[in-house]
C-alpha positions in Angstrom: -99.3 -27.3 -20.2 -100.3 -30.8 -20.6 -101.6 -32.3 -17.6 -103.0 -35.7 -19.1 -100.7 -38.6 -17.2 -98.6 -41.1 -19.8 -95.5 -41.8 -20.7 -92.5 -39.1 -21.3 -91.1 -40.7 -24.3 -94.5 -40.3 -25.9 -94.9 -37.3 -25.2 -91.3 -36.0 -26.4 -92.4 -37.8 -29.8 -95.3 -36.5 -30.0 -93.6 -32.9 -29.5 -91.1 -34.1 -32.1 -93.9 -35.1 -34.5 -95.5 -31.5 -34.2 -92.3 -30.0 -34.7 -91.8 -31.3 -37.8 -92.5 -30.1 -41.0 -95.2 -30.3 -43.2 -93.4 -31.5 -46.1 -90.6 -34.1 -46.3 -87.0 -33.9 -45.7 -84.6 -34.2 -48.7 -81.6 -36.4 -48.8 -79.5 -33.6 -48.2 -80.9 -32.0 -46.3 -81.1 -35.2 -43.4 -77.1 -36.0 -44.3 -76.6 -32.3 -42.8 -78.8 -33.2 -40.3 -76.8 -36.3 -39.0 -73.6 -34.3 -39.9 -74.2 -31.3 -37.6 -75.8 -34.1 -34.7 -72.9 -35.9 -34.9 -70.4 -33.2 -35.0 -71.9 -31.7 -32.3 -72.6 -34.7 -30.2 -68.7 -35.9 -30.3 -65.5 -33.8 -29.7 -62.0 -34.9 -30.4 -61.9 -38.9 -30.3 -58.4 -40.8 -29.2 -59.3 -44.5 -30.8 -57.4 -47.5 -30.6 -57.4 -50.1 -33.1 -56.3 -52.0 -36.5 -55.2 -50.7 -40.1 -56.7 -52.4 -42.9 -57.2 -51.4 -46.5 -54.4 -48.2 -46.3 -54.1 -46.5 -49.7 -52.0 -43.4 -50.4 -53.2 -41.1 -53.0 -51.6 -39.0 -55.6 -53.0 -36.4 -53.8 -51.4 -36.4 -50.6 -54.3 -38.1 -48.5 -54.2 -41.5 -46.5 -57.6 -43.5 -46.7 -58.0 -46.6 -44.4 -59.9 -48.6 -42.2 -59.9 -48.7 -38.5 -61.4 -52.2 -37.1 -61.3 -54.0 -33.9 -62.7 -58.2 -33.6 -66.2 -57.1 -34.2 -66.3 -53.6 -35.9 -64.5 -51.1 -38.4 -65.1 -47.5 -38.8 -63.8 -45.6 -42.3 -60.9 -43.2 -41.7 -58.9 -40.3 -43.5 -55.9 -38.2 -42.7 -55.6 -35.5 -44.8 -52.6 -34.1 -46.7 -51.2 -31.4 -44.5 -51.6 -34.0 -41.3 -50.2 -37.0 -43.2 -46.9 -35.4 -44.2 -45.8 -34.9 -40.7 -46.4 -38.8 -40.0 -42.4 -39.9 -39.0 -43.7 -43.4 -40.3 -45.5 -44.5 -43.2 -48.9 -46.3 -42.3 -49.5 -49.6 -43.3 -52.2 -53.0 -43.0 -51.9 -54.8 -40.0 -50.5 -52.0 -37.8 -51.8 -51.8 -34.3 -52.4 -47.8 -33.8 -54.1 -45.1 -31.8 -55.5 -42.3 -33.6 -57.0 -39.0 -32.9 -59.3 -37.1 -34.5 -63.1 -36.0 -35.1 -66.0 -37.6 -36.1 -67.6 -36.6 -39.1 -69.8 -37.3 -42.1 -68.8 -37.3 -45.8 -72.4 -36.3 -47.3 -71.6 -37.3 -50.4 -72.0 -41.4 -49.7 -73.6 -40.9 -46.3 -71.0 -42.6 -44.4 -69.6 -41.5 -41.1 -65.8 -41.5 -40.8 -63.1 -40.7 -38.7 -61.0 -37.6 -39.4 -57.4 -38.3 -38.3 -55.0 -35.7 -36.6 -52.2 -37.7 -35.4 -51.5 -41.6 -35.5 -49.2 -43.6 -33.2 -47.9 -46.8 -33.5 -49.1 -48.7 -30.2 -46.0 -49.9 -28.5 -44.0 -49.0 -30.8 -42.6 -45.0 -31.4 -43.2 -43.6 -34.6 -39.3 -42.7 -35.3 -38.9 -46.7 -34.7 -41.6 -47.8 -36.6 -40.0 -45.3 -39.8 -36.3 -46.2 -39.0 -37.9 -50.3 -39.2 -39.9 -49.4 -42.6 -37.0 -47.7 -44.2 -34.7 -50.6 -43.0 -36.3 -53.0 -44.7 -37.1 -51.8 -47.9 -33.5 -50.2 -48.6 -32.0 -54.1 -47.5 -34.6 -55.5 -50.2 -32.9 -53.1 -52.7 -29.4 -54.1 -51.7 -27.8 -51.3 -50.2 -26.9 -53.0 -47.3 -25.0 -55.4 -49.2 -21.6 -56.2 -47.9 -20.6 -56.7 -51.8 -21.7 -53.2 -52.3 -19.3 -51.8 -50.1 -16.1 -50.4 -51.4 -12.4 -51.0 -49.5 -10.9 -47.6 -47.9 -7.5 -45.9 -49.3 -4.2 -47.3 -48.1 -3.1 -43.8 -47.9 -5.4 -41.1 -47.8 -4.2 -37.6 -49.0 -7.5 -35.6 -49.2 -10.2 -36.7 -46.7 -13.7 -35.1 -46.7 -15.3 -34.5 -43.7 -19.5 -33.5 -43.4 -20.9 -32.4 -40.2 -21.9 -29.1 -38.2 -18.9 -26.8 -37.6 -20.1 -26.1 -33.8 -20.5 -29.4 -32.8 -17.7 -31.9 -30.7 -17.5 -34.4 -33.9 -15.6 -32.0 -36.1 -13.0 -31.3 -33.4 -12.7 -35.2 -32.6 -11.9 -35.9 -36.1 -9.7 -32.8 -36.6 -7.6 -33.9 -33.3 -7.1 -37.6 -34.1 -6.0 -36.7 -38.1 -3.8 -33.5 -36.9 -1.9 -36.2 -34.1 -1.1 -39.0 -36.2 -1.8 -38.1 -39.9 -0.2 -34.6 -40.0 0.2 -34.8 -43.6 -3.3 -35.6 -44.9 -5.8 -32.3 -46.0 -8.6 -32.3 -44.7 -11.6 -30.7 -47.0 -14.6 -29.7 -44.6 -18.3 -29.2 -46.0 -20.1 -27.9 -43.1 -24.3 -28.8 -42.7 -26.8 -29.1 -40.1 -27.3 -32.1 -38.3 -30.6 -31.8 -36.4 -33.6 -30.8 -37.6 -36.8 -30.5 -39.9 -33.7 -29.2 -42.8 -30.9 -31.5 -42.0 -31.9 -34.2 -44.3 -31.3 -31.7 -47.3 -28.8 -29.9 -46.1 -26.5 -33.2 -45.7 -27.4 -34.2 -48.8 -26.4 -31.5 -50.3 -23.4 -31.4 -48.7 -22.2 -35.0 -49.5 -22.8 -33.7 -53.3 -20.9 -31.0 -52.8 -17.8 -32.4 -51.3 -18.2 -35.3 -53.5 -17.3 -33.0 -56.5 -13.5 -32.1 -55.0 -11.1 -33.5 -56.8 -8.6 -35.9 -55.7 -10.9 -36.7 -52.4 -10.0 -40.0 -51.1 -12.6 -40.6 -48.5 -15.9 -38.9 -46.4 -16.3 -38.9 -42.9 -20.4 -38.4 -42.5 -21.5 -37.7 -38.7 -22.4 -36.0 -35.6 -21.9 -36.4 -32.1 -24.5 -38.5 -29.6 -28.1 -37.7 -28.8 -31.8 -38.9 -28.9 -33.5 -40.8 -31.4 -34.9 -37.5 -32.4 -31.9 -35.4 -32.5 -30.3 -38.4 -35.1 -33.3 -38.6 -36.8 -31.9 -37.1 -40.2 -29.6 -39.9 -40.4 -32.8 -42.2 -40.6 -33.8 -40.4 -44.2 -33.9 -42.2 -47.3 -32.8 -39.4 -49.4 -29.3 -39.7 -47.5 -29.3 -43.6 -47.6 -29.4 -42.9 -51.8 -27.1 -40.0 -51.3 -24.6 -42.0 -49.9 -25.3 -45.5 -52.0 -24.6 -43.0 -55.0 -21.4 -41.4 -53.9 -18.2 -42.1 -55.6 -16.5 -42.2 -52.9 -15.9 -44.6 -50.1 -17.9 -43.0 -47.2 -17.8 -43.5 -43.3 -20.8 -43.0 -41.1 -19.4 -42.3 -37.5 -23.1 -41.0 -36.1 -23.5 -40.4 -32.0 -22.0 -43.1 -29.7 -21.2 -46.7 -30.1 -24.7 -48.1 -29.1 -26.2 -45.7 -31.4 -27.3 -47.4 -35.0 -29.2 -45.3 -38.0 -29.7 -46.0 -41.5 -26.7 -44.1 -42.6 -24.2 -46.9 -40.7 -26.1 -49.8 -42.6 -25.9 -47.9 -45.9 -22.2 -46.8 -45.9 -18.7 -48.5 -46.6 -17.4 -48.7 -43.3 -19.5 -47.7 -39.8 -17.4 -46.3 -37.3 -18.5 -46.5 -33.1 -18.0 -42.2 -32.9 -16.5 -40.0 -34.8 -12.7 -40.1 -33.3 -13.0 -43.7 -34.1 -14.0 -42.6 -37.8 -10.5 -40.6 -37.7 -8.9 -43.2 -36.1 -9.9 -45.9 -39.0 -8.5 -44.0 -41.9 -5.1 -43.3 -39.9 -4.9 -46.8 -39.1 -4.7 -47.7 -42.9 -1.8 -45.2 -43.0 0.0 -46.1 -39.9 -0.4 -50.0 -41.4 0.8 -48.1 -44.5 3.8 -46.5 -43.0 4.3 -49.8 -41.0 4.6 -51.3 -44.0 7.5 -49.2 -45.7 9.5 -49.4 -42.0 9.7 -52.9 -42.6 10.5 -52.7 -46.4 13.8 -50.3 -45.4 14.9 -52.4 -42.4 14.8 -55.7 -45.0 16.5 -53.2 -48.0 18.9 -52.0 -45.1 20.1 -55.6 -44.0 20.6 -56.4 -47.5 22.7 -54.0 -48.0 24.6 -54.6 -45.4 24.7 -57.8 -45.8 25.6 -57.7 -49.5 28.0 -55.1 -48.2 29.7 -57.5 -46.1 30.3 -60.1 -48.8 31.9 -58.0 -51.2 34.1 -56.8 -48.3 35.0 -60.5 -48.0 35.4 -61.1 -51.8 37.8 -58.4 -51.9 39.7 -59.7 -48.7 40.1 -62.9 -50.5 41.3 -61.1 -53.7 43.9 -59.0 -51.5 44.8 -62.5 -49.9 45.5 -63.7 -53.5 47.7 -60.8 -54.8 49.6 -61.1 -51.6 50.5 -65.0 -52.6 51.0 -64.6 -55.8 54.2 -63.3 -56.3 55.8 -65.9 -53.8 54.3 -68.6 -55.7 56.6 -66.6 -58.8 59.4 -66.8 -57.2 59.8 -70.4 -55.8 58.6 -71.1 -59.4 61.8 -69.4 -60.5 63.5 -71.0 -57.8 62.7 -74.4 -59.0 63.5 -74.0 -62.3 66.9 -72.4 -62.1 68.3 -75.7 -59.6 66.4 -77.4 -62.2 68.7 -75.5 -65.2 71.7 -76.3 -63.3 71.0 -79.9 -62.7 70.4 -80.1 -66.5 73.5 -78.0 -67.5 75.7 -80.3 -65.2 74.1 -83.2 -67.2 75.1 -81.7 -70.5 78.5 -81.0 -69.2 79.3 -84.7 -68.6 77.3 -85.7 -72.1 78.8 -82.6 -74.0 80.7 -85.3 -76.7 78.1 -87.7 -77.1 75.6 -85.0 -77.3 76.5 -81.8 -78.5 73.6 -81.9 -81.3 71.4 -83.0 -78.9 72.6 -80.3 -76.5 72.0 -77.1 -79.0 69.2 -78.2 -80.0 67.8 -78.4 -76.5 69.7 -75.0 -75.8 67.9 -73.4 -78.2 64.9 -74.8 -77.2 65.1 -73.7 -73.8 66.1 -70.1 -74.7 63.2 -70.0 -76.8 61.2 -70.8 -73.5 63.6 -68.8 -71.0 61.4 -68.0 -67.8 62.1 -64.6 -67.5 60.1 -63.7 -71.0 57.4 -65.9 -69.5 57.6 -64.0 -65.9 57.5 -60.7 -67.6 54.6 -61.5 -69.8 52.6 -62.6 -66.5 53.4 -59.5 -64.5 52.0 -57.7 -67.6 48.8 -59.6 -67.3 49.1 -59.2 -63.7 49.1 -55.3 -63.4 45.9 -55.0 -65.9 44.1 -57.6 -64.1 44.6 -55.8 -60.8 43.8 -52.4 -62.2 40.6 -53.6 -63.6 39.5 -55.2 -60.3 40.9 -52.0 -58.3 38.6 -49.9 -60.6 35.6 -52.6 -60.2 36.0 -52.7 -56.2 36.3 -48.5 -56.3 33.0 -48.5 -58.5 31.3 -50.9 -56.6 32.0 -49.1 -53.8 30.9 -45.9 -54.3 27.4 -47.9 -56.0 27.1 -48.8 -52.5 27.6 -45.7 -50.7 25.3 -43.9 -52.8 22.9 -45.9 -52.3 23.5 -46.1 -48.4 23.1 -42.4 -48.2 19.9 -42.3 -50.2 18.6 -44.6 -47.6 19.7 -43.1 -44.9 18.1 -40.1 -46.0 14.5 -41.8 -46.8 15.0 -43.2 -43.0 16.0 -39.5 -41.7 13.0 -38.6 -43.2 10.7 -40.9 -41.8 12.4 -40.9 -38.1 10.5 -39.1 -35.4 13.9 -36.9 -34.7 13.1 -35.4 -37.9 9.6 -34.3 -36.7 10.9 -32.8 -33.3 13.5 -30.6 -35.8 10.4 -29.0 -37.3 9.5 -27.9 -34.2 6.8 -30.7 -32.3 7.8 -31.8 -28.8 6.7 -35.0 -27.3 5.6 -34.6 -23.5 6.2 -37.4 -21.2 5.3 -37.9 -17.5 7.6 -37.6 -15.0 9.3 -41.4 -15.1 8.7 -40.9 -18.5 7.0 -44.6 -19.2 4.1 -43.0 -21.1 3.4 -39.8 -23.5 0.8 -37.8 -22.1 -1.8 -37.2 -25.4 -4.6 -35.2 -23.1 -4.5 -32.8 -20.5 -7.1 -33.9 -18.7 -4.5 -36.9 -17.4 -2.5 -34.4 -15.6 -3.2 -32.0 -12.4 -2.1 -29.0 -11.7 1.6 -29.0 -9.5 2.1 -32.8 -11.5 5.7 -32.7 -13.0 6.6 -33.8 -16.9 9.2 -34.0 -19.6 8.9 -32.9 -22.9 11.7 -34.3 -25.2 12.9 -31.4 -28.1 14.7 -31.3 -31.3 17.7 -30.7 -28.8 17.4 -31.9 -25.0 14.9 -32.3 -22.4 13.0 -30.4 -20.2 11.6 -30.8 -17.0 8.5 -28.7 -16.3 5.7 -28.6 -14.0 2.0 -27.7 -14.9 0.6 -25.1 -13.1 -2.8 -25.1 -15.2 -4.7 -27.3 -17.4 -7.2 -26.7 -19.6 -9.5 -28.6 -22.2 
């Protein structure tokens, strides 16, 4: 051992300077040193800091720059790492990484090898679902002009969602209550999940190809960010931007908002409300056609009324008419006698004058003239009898064709088929849930015929 006093550094270099070898060190062969020193020296590193110079290769791998106000450090993540990123990274971004420190030989540069990166502040599902956003509004598919109007009246609506979840039987309730008469076409796919994204998209193909589909109901019931993270992808936003038909995203609650509400037609609050959209065009629908009977309805009755009163009149007419006749004939027989009186006293004066105005007035002798009105008189009033008759029966057809689209369409005609209405007990309301009555409460339920008065002894969902 070396007793001679000095200084320890010294004497650790000189040990270092013996220790070396004779000849020099290669290039390589000092990188490996370094590489080994450093990689041993430093475990896994969390670092904070800025992205700058971010490229994305062909082959999978992220390169960038990690920098701070007064110093940068070279960074990768690799392909394997990189793919499970929920965002994609980008200059500017504020982040904390972690990794290892190594050294890539090749150039003799340290650099940091990335594991996982986090947006600081910021969660990485956000930061995605704000990337995404933006660059699918710069394309246009956000656009209101994009979207396409919903069906008046649906008759085949599509519906994409997970069989065991509370969406499908939401929907399934609101269309079986007030839009009995629609099909419903389900294409069942998972919701949540690395696979979801795929799986709904190939299920809004899928049901995209039925014919005669009107509409899609696309959704899921409430949860995290995570659990309605498939309705953030972009292959979905396309999916749905491509569909030919008009398509309603009714994802988690009413606070809830993905990329899938921007993207489609019309964005429903939950997935009843989705159901509850597409009966309300119906029910405006059926609204409509109520309205359109009660006007045909009134003119009819109305038209009705004045051909009742037109025939009245006629009837009035027919009744007067042969009076009229008669005083007519009255007249002109005192008329004949005055003038036959008058002849009689100018008989030798005039008795040229006389047959020739005898002859004359039998030529016009009122009873031809009578007769040949009564003639006219009977046709006339069997045409009009045959018009009123055939007229008449226009109308009644035409009444009981109505009457028949109203039976039809009249809620009696729905409790015939079987379907009660339950009331409560003052029956002010319809009870539509069970969960608004308790056990012992009394109600009425209204059939095809009569009423009944019942009380619950259980409930269930």
């Amino acid at each position: 051992m070396d007793d001679r006093p000095g200084l320890p550094f010294e004497d650790e270099d000189a040990g270092r300077e013996r220790r070396r070898p004779a000849r020099p060190l290669s290039v390589s062969e000092l990188t490996a040193d370094l590489k080994h020193l450093i990689e041993g020296t430093f475990g896994w590193l969390t670092v904070e800091g800025e992205l700058s110079n971010c490229k994305a290769w062909s082959s999978g791998h992220i390169y960038f720059t990690l920098k701070d106000d007064y110093a940068q450090i070279r960074a990768v993540i690799f392909r394997m790492k990189a793919r499970l990123l929920k965002f994609r990274p980008e200059d500017g971004m504020h982040v904390v990484v972690r990794g290892r420190l190594s050294v890539y030989e090749v150039k003799g540069e340290y650099q940091l090898v990335c594991e996982t990166i986090e947006p600081q502040g910021l969660g990485a599902l956000q930061a995605a679902f704000e990337q995404l956003k933006r660059k699918l509004q710069a394309e246009g598919l956000f656009a209101t002009e994009r979207k396409r109007p919903l069906p008046v009246l649906p008759r085949r609506i599509g519906v994409v969602t997970s069989l065991d979840g509370a969406a499908l039987r939401d929907i399934l309730r609101v269309l079986t209550a007030r839009h009995p008469s629609a099909r419903v076409v389900i294409r069942p796919a998972r919701v949540q999940g690395d696979d979801a994204p795929g799986d709904l998209v190939r299920a809004l193909a899928a049901i995209a190809r039925v014919p005669e589909l009107d509409v899609i109901i696309l959704g899921r019931g409430g949860g995290s960010a995570e659990d309605l993270s498939a309705f953030n992808d972009e292959r979905l936003a396309r999916a749905m931007a491509a569909c030919p038909v008009p398509v309603i995203s009714a994802v988690g609650h009413e606070v809830d908002f993905t990329i899938a509400d921007f993207v489609a037609d019309v964005r429903a609050a939950t997935p009843s409300n989705a159901a509850e959209i597409v009966v309300d065009r119906a029910d405006n629908f059926r609204a409509r056609i109520d309205r359109a009977t009660a006007r045909l309805s009134g003119a009819v009755h109305l038209v009705a009324e004045r051909r009742a009163q037109a025939l009245d009149r006629a009837r009035t007419r027919l009744r007067q008419w042969p009076v009229a006749v008669v005083m007519r004939d009255r007249d002109r027989h005192q008329l004949g006698l005055r003038l036959r009186h008058a002849l009689a006293d100018r008989l030798a004066r005039h008795q040229q004058r006389f047959d020739l105005l005898r002859r004359r007035l039998e030529r016009r002798d009122v009873h031809h003239v009578t007769a040949d009105l009564r003639t006219r008189l009977v046709a006339a009033d069997g045409r009009m009898r045959e018009s009123i008759v055939r007229r008449r029966l226009a109308a009644e057809t035409r009444a009981r064709v109505l009457a028949g689209r109203l039976d039809a369409l009249s809620p009696l005609g729905v409790l015939a088929r079987g379907y009660a209405v339950c009331w409560n007990e003052t029956r002010t309301s319809i009870i539509r849930s069970a969960r608004t009555v308790q056990p012992g409460g009394r109600v009425r339920v209204t059939l095809a015929e009569g009423e009944l008065a019942c009380r619950v002894e259980q409930t269930e969902p």
